[in-house]
C-alpha positions as CSV (number, residue, x, y, z in Angstrom):
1,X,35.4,147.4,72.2
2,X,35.7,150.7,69.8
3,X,34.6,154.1,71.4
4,X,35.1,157.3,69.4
5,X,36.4,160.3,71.4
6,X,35.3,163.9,70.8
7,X,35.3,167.0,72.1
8,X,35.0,171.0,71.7
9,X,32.2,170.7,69.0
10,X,30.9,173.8,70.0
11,X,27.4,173.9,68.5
12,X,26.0,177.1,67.9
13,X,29.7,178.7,66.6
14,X,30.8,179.0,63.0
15,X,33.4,178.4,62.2
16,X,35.6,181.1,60.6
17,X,36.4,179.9,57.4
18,X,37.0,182.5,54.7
19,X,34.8,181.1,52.2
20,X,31.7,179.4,52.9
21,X,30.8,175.9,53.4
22,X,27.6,174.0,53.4
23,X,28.9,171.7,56.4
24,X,30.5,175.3,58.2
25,X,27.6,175.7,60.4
26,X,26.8,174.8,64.4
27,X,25.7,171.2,63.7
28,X,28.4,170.4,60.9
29,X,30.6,168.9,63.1
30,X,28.3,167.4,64.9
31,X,26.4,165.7,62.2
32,X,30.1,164.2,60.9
33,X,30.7,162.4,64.3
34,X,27.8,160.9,63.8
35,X,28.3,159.7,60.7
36,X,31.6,158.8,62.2
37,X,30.3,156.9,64.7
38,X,27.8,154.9,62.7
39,X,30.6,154.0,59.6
40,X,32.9,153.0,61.8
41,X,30.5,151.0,63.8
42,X,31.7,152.0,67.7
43,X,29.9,150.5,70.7
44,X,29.9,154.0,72.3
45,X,31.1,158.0,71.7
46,X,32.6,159.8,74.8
47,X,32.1,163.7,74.9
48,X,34.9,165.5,76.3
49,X,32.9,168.9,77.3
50,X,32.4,171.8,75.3
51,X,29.7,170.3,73.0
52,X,28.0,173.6,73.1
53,X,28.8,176.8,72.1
54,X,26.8,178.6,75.6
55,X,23.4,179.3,76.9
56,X,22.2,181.3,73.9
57,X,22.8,178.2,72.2
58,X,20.6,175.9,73.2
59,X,18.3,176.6,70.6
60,X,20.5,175.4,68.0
61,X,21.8,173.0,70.3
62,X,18.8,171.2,71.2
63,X,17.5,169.7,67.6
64,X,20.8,168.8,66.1
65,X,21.9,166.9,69.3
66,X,18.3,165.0,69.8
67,X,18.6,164.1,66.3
68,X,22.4,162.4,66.1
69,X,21.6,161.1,69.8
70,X,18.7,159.7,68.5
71,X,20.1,158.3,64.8
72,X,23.6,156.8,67.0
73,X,20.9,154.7,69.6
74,X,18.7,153.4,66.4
75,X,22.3,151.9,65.8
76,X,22.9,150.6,69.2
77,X,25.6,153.1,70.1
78,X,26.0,154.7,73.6
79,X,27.2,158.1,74.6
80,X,28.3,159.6,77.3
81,X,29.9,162.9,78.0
82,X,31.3,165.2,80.8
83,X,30.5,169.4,80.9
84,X,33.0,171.5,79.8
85,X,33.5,175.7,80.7
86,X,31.3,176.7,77.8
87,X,28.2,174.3,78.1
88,X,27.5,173.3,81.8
89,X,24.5,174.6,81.9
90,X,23.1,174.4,78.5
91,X,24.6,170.3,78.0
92,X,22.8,169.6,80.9
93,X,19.5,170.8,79.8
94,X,19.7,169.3,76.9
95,X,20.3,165.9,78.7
96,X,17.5,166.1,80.8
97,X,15.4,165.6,77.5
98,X,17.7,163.2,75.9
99,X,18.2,160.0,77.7
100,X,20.2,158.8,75.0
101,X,22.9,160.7,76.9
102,X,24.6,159.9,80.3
103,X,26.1,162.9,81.8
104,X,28.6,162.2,84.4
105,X,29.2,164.5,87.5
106,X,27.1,167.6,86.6
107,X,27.7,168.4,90.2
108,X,31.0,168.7,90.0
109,X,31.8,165.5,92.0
110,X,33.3,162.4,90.6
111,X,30.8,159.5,89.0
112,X,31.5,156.4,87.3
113,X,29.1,154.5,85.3
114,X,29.8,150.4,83.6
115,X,29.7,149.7,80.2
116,X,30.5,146.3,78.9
117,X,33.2,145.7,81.0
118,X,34.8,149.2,81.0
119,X,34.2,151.8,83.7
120,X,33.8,155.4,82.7
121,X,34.5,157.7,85.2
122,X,33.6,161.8,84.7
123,X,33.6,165.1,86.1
124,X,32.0,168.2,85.0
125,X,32.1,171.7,85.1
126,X,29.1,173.1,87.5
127,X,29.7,177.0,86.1
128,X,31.7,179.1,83.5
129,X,35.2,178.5,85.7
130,X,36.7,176.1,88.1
131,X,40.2,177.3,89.6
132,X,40.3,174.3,91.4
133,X,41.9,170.9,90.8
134,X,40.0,168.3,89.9
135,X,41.8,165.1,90.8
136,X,42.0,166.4,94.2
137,X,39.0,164.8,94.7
138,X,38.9,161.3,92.7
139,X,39.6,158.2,94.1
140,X,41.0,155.7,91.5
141,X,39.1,152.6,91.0
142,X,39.9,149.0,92.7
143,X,43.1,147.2,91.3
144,X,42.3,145.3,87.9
145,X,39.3,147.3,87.3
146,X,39.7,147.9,83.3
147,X,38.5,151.9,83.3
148,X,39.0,155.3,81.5
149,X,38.2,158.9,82.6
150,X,36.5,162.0,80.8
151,X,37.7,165.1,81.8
152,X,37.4,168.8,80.4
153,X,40.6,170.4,82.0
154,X,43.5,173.2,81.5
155,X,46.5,170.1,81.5
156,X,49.5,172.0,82.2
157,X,48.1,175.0,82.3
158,X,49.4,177.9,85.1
159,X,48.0,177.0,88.5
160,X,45.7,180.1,89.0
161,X,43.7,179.1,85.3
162,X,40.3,179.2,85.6
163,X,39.7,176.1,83.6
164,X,40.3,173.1,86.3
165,X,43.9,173.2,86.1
166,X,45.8,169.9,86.2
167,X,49.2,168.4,86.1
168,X,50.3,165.6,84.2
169,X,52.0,164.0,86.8
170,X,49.0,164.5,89.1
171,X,47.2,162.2,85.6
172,X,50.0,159.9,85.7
173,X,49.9,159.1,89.4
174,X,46.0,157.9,88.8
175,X,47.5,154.9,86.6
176,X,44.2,155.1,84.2
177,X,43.7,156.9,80.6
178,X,42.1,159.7,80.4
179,X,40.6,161.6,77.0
180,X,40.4,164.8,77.7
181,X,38.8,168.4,76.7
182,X,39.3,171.8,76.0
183,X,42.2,172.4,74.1
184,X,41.2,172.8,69.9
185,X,44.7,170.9,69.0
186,X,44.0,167.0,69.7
187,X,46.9,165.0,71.0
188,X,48.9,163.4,74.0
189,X,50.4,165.6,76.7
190,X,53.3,165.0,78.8
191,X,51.7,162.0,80.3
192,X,51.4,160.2,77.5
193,X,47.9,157.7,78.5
194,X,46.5,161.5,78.3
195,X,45.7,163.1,75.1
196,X,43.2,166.2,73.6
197,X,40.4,165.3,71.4
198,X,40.6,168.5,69.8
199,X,37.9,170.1,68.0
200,X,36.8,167.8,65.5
201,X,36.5,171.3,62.5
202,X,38.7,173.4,62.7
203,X,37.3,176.6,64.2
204,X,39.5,180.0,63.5
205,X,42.8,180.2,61.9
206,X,44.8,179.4,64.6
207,X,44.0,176.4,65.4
208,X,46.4,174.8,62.3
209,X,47.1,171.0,62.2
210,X,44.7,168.1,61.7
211,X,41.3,167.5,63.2
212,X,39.0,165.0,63.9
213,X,38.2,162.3,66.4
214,X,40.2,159.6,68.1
215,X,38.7,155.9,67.3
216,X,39.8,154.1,70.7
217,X,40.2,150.8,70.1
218,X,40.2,148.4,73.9
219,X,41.6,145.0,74.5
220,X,39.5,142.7,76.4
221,X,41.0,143.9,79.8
222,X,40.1,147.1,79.0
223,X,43.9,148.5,78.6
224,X,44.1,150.7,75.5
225,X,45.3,148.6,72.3
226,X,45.0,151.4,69.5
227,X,44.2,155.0,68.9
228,X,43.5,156.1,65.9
229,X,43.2,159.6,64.4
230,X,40.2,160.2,61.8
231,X,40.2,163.0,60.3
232,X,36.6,164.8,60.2
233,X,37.5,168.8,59.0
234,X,36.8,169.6,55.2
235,X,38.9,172.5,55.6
236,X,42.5,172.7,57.4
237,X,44.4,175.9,58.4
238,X,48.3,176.0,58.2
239,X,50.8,179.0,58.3
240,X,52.9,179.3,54.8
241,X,56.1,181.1,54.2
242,X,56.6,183.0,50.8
243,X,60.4,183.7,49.3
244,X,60.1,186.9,47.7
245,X,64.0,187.8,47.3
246,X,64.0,189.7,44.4
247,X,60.3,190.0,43.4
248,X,60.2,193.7,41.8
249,X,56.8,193.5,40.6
250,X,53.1,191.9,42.2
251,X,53.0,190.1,39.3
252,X,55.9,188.0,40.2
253,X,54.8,188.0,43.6
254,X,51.7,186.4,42.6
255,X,53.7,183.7,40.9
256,X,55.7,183.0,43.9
257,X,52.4,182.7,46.1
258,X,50.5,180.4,43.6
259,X,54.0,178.2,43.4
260,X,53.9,178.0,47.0
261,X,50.5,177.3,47.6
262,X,50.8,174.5,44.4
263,X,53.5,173.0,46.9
264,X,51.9,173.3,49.7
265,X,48.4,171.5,48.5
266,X,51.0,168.7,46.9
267,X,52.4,168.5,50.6
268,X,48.7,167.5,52.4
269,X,47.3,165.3,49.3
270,X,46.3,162.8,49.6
271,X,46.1,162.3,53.6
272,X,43.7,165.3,53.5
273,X,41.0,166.3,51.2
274,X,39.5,169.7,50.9
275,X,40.3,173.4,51.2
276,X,44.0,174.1,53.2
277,X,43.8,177.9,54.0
278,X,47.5,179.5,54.4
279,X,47.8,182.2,56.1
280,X,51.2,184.0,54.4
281,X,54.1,185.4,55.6
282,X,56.2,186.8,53.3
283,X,60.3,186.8,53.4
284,X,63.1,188.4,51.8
285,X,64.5,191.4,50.2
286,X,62.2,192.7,47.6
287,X,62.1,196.4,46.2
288,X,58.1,196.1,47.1
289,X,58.7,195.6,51.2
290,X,56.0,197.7,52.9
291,X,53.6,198.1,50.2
292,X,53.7,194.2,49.4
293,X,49.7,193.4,50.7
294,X,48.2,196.8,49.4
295,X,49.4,195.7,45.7
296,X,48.6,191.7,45.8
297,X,45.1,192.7,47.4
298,X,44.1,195.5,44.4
299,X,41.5,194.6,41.6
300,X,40.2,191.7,40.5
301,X,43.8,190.0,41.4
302,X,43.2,190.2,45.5
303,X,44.7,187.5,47.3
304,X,41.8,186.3,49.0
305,X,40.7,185.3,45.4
306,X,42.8,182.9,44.6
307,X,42.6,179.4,44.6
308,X,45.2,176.4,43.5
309,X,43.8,173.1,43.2
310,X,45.4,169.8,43.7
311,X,44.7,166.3,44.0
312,X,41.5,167.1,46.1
313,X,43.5,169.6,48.0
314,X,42.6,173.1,47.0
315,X,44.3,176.1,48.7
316,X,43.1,179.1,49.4
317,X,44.8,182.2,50.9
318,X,43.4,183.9,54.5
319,X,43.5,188.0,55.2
320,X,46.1,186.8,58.1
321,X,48.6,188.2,55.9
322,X,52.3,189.6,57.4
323,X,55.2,191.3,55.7
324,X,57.9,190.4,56.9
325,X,60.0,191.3,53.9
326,X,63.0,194.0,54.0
327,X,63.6,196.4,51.6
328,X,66.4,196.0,48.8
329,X,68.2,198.8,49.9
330,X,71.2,199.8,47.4
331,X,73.8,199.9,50.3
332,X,76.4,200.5,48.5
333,X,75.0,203.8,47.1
334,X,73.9,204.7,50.4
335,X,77.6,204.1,51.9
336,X,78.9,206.7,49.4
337,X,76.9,209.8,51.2
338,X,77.9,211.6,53.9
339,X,76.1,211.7,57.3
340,X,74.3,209.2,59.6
341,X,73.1,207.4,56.3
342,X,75.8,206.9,55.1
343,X,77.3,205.7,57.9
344,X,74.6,203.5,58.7
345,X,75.1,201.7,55.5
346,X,78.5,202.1,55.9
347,X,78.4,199.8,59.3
348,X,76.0,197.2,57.6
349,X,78.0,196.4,55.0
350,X,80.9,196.2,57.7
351,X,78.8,194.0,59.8
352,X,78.3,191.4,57.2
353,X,82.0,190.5,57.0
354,X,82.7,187.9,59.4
355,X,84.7,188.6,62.1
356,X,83.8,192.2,62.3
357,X,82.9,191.5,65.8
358,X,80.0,194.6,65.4
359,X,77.2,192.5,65.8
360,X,78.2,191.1,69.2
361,X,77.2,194.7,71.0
362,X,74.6,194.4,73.4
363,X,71.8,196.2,74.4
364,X,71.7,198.5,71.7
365,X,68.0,197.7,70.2
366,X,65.8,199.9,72.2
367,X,68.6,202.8,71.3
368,X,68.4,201.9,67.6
369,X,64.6,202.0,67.2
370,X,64.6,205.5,68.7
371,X,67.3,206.7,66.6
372,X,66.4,205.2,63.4
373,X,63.5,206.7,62.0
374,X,64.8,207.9,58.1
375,X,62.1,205.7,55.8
376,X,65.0,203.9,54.1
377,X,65.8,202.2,57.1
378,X,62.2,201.6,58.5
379,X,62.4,197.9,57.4
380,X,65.5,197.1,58.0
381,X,66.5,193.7,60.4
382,X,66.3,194.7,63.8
383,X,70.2,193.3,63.9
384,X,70.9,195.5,61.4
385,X,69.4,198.5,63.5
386,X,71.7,197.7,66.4
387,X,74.4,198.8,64.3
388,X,72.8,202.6,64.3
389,X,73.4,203.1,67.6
390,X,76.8,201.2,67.8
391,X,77.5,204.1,64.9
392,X,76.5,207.4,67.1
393,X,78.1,205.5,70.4
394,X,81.6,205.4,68.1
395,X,81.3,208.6,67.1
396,X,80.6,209.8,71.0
397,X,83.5,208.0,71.9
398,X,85.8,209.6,69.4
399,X,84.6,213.3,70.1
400,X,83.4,213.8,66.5
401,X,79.9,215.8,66.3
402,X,76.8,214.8,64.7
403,X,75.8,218.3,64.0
404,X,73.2,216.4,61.2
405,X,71.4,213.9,63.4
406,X,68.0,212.9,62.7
């Protein structure tokens, strides 16, 4: 038996890709489980919760669904599906108009339904929240009965979360698999017969990693013999450092950044295909710290415009952009002046000899962000800043005044 596991589709949201993107819209995803479904030719697709977006969705909702319910039973495919916190109100209405669909527990009780061999057991949510825990209330199946449950849940999550909360040992102590709902990253948890569909397109830049659906492939018992990830997002989000030690100018920034991107697009070819969207963060010591985003983002040369192609990948850049780069600072220069700038630099360059035993003072950050405010320094690592106030608590120790304090 081959089922294909979904979840978090979310009809009725777009996704928020930079660019756009003729399948980026509330039935793209669902419209590429179906085709999914029908390629890989599954006896059934299981719905984790969350297949709509809300209530004001079930506009958008309703034709898409009727339509892929309607093309995956001209092919002889089931479904079924459990409620999740955005949709139990709206996926049940829809339902009720498309038999194609078996809904387990909309009342927020346990129900278990046969299919070839296999029983399916689900629970829903009957509102927005549930602070509750659902396996409180199931009863596991008869030994030897081959069966898998549906669950849209927080797994893990703190015990006052609003989203069903449940353990993994509490999971692990039911002795069955479970495909589960709510969390955008697919994968196992802690108990490892337990694992997120994910959201099969990636939704918002955060949620990096790959995306798809899980093809569950079952053993005539019914234990689970395979799962498969398939890919299903035409566009993938992923966080990408930049090394910009040195850079002096946004030309040569822009060098580094296509370079990296160039790398990073090699990287995901040819497991993924399509556009990989890297949000930047930018390191090291460059006389442009500060300013670095203002000067790539200027003109026709904005970040946001460029695009580096390979082998199918091509990769674009987000506006989640940090600096995180520190300025160049000159501290020798700066040691030669007199005054708390001098001494600041004075102590940096002291601190990076080993053994100067200066960066072992504790507690001294809070002090040092107070203290050092002069625009040189503004940038500097927050180790670094310790250093200031290790500098005014020497002087205070050795009665010398700091007549010119900032």
């Amino acid at each position: 038996m081959r089922l294909l596991a979904v979840s978090d589709i979310h009809i009725g949201r777009i996704p928020a890709t930079p660019v756009g993107h003729a399948d980026a819209t509330s039935r793209g995803a669902w419209d590429a489980v179906v085709r999914c479904a029908i390629d890989r030719k599954v006896d059934a697709v299981l719905l984790a919760g969350d297949v709509v977006q809300g209530e004001n969705a079930y506009f958008e909702g309703f034709g898409p669904l009727r339509e892929g319910l309607e093309s995956l039973e001209r092919e002889g495919i089931r479904v079924f599906g459990v409620a999740g916190n955005h949709d139990p109100a709206v996926f049940a209405r829809i339902a009720r108009t498309c038999p194609q669909v078996k809904l387990l527990g909309l009342d927020g009780n346990w129900e278990w339904t046969d299919f070839q061999g296999l029983r399916i057991y689900g629970w829903s949510f009957k509102d927005s929240h549930f602070q509750g825990d659902p396996l409180a209330t199931f009863d596991p199946p008869p030994p030897a009965t081959p069966w898998l449950g549906l669950l849209h849940c927080d797994l893990d999550g703190p015990a006052h979360s609003r989203y069903a909360p449940v353990s993994s040992q509490a999971l692990a102590r039911t002795g069955g698999d479970w495909v589960l709902g709510h969390i955008h990253a697919g994968g196992p948890g802690k108990y490892q017969r337990a694992w997120y569909c994910g959201s099969p397109f990636a939704l918002d830049p955060g949620e990096e990693g790959p995306h798809g659906a899980w093809l569950i492939t079952l053993t005539l018992d019914g234990g689970v013999m395979e799962r498969e990830r398939i890919p299903l997002s035409p566009w993938k989000f992923r966080t990408l450092e930049v090394a910009l030690d040195q850079v002096a100018t946004a030309a040569q920034a822009g060098e580094r950044i296509a370079a990296a991107l160039l790398a990073a697009a090699g990287e995901e070819a040819p497991a993924f295909q399509g556009d990989l969207y890297c949000s930047l963060v930018f390191r090291g010591r460059t006389p442009l710290a500060g300013r670095l985003v203002a000067a790539l983002d200027s003109g026709d040369d904005g970040l946001t415009r460029l695009v580096v192609p390979c082998s199918g990948v091509f990769a674009r850049v987000t506006r989640r952009t940090v600096d995180a780069t520190l300025p160049d600072l000159k501290l020798e220069a700066l040691a030669t002046q007199r005054g708390p700038k001098g001494s600041l630099a004075r102590l940096i360059l002291q601190a990076r000899t080993p053994g100067s035993g200066l960066e072992e003072m504790p507690g001294l950050l809070e002090e040092a962000r107070d203290w050092c405010r002069d625009p040189d320094f503004a940038q500097v690592d927050p180790a670094e800043i310790v250093l200031l106030a290790a500098n005014r608590l020497l002087h205070a120790a050795a009665g010398q005044a700091q007549g010119n304090e900032p």
